[in-house]
Backbone as a chain_set.jsonl record, in Angstrom:
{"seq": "XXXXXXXXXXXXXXXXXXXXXXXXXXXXXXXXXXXXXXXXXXXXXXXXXXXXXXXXXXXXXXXXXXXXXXXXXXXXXXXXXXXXX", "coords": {"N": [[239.64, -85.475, 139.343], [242.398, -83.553, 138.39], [242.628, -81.305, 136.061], [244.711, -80.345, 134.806], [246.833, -82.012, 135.129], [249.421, -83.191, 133.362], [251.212, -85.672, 131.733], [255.055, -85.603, 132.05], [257.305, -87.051, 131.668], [258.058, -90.349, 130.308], [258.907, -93.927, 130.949], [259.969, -96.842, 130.681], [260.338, -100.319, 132.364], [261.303, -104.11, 132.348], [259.211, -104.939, 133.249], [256.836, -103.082, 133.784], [255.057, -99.64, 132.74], [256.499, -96.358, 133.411], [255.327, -93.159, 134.615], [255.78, -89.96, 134.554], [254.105, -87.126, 136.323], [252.981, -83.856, 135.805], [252.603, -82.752, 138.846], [254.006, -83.679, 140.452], [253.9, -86.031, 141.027], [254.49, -89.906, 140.813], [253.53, -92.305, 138.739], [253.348, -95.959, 138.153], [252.392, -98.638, 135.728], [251.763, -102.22, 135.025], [252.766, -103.329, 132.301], [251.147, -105.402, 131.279], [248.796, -104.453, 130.847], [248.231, -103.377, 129.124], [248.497, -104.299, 125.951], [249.793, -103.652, 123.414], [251.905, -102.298, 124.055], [253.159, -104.247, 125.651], [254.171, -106.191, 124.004], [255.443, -104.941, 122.03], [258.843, -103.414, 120.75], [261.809, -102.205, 122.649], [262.175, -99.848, 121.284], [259.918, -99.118, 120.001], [258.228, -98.289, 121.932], [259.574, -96.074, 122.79], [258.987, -94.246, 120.961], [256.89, -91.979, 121.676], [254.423, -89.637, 121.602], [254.038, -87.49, 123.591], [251.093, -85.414, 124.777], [248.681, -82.647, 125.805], [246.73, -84.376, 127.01], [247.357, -87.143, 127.22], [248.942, -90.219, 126.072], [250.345, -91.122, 123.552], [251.094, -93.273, 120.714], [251.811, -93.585, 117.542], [252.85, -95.672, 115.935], [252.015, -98.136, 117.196], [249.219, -97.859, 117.092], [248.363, -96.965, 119.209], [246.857, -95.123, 122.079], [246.596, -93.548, 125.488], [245.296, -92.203, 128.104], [245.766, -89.952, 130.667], [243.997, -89.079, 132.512], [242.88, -91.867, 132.647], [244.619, -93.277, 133.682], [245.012, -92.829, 135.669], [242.612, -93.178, 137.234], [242.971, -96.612, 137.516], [242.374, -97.85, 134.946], [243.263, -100.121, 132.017], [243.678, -101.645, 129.087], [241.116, -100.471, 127.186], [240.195, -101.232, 124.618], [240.182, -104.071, 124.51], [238.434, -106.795, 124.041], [236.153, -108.25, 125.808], [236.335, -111.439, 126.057], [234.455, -114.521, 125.388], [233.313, -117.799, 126.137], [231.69, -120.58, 124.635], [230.324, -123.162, 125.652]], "CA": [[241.044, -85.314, 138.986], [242.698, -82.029, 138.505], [242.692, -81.722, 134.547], [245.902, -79.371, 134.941], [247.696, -82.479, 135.715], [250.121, -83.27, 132.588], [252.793, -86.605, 131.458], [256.318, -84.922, 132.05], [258.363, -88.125, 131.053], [257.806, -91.355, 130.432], [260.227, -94.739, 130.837], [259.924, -98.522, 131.504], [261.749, -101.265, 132.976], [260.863, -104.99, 132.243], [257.012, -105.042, 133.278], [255.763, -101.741, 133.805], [255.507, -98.237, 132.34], [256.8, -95.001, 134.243], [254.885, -92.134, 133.743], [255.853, -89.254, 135.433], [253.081, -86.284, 136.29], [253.187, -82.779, 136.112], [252.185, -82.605, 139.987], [255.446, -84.385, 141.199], [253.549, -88.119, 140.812], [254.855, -90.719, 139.683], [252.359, -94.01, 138.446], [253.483, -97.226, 137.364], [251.209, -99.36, 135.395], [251.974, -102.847, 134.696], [252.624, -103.663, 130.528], [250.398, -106.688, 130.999], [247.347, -104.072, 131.18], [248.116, -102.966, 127.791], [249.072, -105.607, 125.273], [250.61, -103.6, 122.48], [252.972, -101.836, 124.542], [253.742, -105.095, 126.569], [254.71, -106.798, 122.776], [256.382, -103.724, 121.777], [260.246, -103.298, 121.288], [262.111, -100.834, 123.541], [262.596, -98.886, 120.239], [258.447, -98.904, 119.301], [258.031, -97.678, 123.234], [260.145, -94.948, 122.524], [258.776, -93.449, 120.092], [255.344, -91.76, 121.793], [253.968, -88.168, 121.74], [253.061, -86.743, 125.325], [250.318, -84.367, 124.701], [248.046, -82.334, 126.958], [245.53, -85.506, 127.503], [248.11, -88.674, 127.657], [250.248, -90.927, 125.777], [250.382, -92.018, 122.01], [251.904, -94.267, 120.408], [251.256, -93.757, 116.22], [252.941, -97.095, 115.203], [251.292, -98.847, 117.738], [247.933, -97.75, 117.281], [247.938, -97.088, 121.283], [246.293, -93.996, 123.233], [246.802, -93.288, 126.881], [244.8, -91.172, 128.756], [246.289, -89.34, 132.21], [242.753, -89.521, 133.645], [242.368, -93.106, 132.582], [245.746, -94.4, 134.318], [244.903, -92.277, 137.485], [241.278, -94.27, 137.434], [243.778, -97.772, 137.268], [241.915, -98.786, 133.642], [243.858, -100.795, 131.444], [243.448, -101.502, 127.768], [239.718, -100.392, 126.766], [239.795, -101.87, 123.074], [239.929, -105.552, 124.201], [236.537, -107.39, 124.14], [235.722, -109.688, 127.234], [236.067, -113.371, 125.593], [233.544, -115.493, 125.754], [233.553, -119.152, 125.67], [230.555, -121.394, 124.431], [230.684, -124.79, 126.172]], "C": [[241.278, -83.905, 138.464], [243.392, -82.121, 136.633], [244.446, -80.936, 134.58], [247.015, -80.602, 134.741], [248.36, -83.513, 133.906], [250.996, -84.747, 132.774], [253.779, -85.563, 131.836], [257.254, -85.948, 131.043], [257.644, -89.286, 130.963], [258.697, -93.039, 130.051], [259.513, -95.838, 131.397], [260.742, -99.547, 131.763], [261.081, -102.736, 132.084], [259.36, -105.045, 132.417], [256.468, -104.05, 133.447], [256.208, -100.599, 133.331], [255.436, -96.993, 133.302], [256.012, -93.755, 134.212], [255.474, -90.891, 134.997], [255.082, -87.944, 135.49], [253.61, -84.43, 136.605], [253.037, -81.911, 137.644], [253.333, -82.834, 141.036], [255.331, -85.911, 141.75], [254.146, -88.619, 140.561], [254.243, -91.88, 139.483], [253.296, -94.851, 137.816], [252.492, -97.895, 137.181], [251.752, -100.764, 134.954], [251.926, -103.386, 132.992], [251.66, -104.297, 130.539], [248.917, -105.72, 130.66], [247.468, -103.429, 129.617], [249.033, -103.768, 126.802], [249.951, -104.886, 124.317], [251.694, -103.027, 122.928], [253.598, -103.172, 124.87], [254.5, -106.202, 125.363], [255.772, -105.8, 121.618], [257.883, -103.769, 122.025], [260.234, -102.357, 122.197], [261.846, -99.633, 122.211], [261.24, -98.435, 119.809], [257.936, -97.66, 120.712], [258.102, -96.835, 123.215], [259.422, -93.74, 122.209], [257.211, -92.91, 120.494], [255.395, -90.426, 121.782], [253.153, -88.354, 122.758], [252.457, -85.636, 124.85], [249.066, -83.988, 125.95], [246.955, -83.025, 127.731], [246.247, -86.741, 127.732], [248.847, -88.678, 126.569], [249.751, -91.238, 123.976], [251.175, -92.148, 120.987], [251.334, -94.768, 118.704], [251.282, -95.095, 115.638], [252.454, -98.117, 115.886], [250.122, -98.924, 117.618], [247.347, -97.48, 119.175], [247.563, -95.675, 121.911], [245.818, -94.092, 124.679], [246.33, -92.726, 127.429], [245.435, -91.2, 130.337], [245.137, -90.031, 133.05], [242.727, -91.185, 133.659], [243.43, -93.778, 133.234], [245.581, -94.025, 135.526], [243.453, -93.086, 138.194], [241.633, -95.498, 137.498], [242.957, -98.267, 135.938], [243.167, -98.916, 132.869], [243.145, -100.748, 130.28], [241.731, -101.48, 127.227], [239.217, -101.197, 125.807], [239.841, -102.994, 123.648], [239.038, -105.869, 125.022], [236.633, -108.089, 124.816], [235.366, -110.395, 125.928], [235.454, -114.303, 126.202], [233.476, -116.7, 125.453], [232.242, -120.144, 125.535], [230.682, -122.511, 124.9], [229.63, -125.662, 125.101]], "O": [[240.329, -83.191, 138.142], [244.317, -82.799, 136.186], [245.27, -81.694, 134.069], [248.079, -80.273, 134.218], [247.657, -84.414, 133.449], [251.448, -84.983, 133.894], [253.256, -84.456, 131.965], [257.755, -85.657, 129.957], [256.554, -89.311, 131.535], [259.065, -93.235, 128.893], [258.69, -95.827, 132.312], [261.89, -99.568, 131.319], [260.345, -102.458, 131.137], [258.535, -105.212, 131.519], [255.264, -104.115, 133.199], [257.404, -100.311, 133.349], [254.397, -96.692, 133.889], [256.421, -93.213, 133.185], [255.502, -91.133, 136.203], [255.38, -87.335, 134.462], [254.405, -83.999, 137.44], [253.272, -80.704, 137.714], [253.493, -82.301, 142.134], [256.047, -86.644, 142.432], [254.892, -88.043, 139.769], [254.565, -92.678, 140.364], [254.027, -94.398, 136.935], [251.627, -97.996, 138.051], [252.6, -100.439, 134.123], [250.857, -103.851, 132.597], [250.886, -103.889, 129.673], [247.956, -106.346, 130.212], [246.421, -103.003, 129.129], [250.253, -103.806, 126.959], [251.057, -105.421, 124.252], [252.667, -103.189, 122.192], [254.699, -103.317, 124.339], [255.344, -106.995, 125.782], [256.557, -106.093, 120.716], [258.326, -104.059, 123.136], [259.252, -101.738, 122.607], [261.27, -98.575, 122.463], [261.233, -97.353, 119.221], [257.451, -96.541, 120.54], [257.111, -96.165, 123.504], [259.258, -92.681, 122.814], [256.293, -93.306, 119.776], [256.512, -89.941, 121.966], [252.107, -88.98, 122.929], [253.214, -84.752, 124.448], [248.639, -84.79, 126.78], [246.377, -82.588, 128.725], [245.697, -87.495, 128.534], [249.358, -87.687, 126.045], [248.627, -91.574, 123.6], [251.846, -91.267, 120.449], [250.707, -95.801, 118.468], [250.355, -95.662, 115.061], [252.395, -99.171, 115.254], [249.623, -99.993, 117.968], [246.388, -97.74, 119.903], [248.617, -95.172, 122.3], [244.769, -94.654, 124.991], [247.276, -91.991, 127.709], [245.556, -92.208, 131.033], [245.148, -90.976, 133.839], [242.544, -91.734, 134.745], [243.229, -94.979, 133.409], [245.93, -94.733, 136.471], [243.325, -93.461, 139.359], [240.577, -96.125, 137.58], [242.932, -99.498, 135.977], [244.054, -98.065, 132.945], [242.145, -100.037, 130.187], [241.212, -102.547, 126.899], [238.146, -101.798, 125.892], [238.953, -103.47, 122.94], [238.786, -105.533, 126.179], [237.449, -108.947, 124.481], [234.525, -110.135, 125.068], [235.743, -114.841, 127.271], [233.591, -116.864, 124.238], [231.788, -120.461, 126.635], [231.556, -123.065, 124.233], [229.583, -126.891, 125.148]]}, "num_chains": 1, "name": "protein.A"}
């Protein structure tokens, strides 16, 4: 991936987030792949700092990486659940 490659904007509809790339990209990612956004008001959404590596989101506790949405990964922090029978 071409590190050069920057957020510009970023907006969502009902299920997924917009991102738009300094290249003339544009990705959608589905909310469901990141839980605190996808429980998030519009108004928490809002409120993120685009910086030269991705997305974040202070009152959320949420960080975004460019590279990591262009690789399709989804939320890193949550632990595969395991079930004991």
């Amino acid at each position: 991936m071409n590190s050069s490659v920057k957020a510009t904007r970023v907006h969502f509809d009902q299920d997924s987030m917009w991102v738009d790339l300094s290249d003339g990209r544009i990705i959608a990612v589905p909310l469901a792949w990141f839980p605190r956004l996808l429980h998030a008001t519009a108004e928490q959404r809002e409120q993120l700092r685009i910086s030269s590596r991705g997305l974040h989101w202070e009152a959320l506790d949420e960080d975004i990486s460019i590279a990591g949405l262009l690789a399709g990964e989804g939320d890193l922090t949550q632990s595969q659940k395991t079930f004991v029978a």
